[in-house]
N, C-alpha and C positions, 0 to 999 in steps of 0.2 A: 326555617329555624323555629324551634318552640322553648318558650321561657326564660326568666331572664339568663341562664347560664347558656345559651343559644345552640341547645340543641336540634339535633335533626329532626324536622316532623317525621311522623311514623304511622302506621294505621289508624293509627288514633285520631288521626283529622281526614279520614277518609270517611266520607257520609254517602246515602242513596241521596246521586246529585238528579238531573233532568235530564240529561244523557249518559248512564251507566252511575261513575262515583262521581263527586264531587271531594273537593278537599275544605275543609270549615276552619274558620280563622275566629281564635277567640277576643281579638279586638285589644288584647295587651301586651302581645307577644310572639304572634304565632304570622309568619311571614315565608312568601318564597325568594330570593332572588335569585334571579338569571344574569350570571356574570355573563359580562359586556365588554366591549372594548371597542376605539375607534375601528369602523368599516366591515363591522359585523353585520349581521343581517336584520338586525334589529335596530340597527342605527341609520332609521328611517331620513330621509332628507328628501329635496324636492317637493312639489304641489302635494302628494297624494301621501293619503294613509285611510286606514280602516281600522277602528278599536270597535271589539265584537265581546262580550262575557255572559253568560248567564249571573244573575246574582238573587242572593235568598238572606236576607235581611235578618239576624237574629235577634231584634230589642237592642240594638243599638241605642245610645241617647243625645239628643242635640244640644247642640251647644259647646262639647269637649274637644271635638277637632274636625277638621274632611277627615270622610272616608274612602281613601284610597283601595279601588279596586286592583288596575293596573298602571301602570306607567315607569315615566322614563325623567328623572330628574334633572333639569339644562345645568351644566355645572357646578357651581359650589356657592349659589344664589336661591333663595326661596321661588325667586319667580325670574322668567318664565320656565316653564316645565319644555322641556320637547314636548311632549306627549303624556294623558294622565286621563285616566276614567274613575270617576269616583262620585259620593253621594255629597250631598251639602253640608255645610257645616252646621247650619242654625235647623236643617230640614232633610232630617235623612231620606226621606221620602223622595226627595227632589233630585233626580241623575241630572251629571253635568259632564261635559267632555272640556281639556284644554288644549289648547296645541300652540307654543307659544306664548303670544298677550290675549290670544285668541280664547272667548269660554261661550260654550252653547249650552242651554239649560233645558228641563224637561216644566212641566208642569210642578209643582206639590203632589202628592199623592201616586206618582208614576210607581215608587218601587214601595209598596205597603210590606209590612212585616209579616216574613210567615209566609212567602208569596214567592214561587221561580219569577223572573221578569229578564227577557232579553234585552239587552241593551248595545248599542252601535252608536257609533260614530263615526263618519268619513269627511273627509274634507278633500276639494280640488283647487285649484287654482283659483275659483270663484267664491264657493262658501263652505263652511264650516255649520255640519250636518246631524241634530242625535236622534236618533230613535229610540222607540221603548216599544218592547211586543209587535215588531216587524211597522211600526207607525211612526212618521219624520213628526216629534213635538219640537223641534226647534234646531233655527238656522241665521247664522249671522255673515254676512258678509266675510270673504278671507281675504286678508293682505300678508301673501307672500309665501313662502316657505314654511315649513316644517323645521326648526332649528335642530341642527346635527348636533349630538351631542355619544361624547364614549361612555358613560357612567351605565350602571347594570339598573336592568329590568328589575323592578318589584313588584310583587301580586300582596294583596294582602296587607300592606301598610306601603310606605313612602317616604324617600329622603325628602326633605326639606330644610334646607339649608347649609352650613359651610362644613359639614361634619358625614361620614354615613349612616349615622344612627338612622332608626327606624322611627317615625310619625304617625300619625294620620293614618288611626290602626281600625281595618274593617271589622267589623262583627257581623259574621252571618257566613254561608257557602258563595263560595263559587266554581263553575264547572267550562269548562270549555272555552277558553280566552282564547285568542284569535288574534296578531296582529299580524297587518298587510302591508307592501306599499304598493298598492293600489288602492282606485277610489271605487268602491262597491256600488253599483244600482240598489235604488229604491226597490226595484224587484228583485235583483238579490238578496237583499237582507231583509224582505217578506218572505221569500221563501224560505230563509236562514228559522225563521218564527215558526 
């Protein structure tokens, strides 16, 4: 959808992405979602998942909200997400994956502005996994599942909270988003870079 009368994106958010186009999000408006519903293929549940996106940062500014790449919103609560790839709040720089109560974080500096950066996330029965540029920056212990949840896929911004407006609005491309339920190899997702 693009602006506030939530029209259709159209060519106009199509960019030269990293692999062919990319589609570009301009951070107030401009979102995908993927209607959802319980026991779809996207209503990942069990130990395992894989969040995978290219992302290209456009002068985003910290401090105004997450920036939600992709994910999957748990009900009609802020938190936890099922599932949710996105940059920091105070540090756009900074990639973070959640799964749950679950949050893995990159470094500062992983996804600099103006910059393609692959970004992954996988999680098993053990830990909760991100990478950036085919490289594991960070890993936390998992307890438990993946929380199952019906509510629709968004790219691009993010429900939060008891309502489905749109939040937590990226700014910059992204190309080639990816979700799995299964748990990727460290060597897959080098090679994925």
């Amino acid at each position: 959808k693009h602006g506030a009368g939530s029209a259709p994106m159209n060519a106009g958010n199509l960019v030269g992405g990293k692999i062919g186009q990319a589609t570009t999000f301009d951070g107030s408006s401009d979102y995908i979602r993927v209607q959802s519903g319980a026991g779809d293929v996207l209503e990942i549940n069990g130990e395992n998942i894989t969040i995978e996106s290219w992302a290209r940062r456009n002068g985003d500014t910290a401090g105004t909200n997450w920036k939600s790449l992709v994910g999957r919103q748990f009900g009609s609560a802020s938190t936890p997400d099922s599932y949710v790839q996105l940059l920091d709040l105070n540090d756009p720089s900074l990639a973070r994956v959640a799964v749950g109560n679950l949050v893995a974080s990159s470094a500062t500096g992983a996804v600099p502005n103006l910059t393609w950066r692959y970004l992954a996330a996988t999680k098993d029965a053990s830990f909760l996994r991100q990478y950036v540029s085919g490289n594991q920056v960070g890993q936390i212990a998992s307890t438990g599942p993946v929380v199952s949840d019906p509510n629709d896929v968004t790219i691009g911004g993010m429900e939060n909270g008891a309502t489905p407006a749109i939040t937590e609005w990226y700014v910059g491309d992204l190309d080639e988003i990816r979700i799995s339920n299964v748990t990727r190899s460290a060597n897959w997702i080098k090679a994925q870079h």
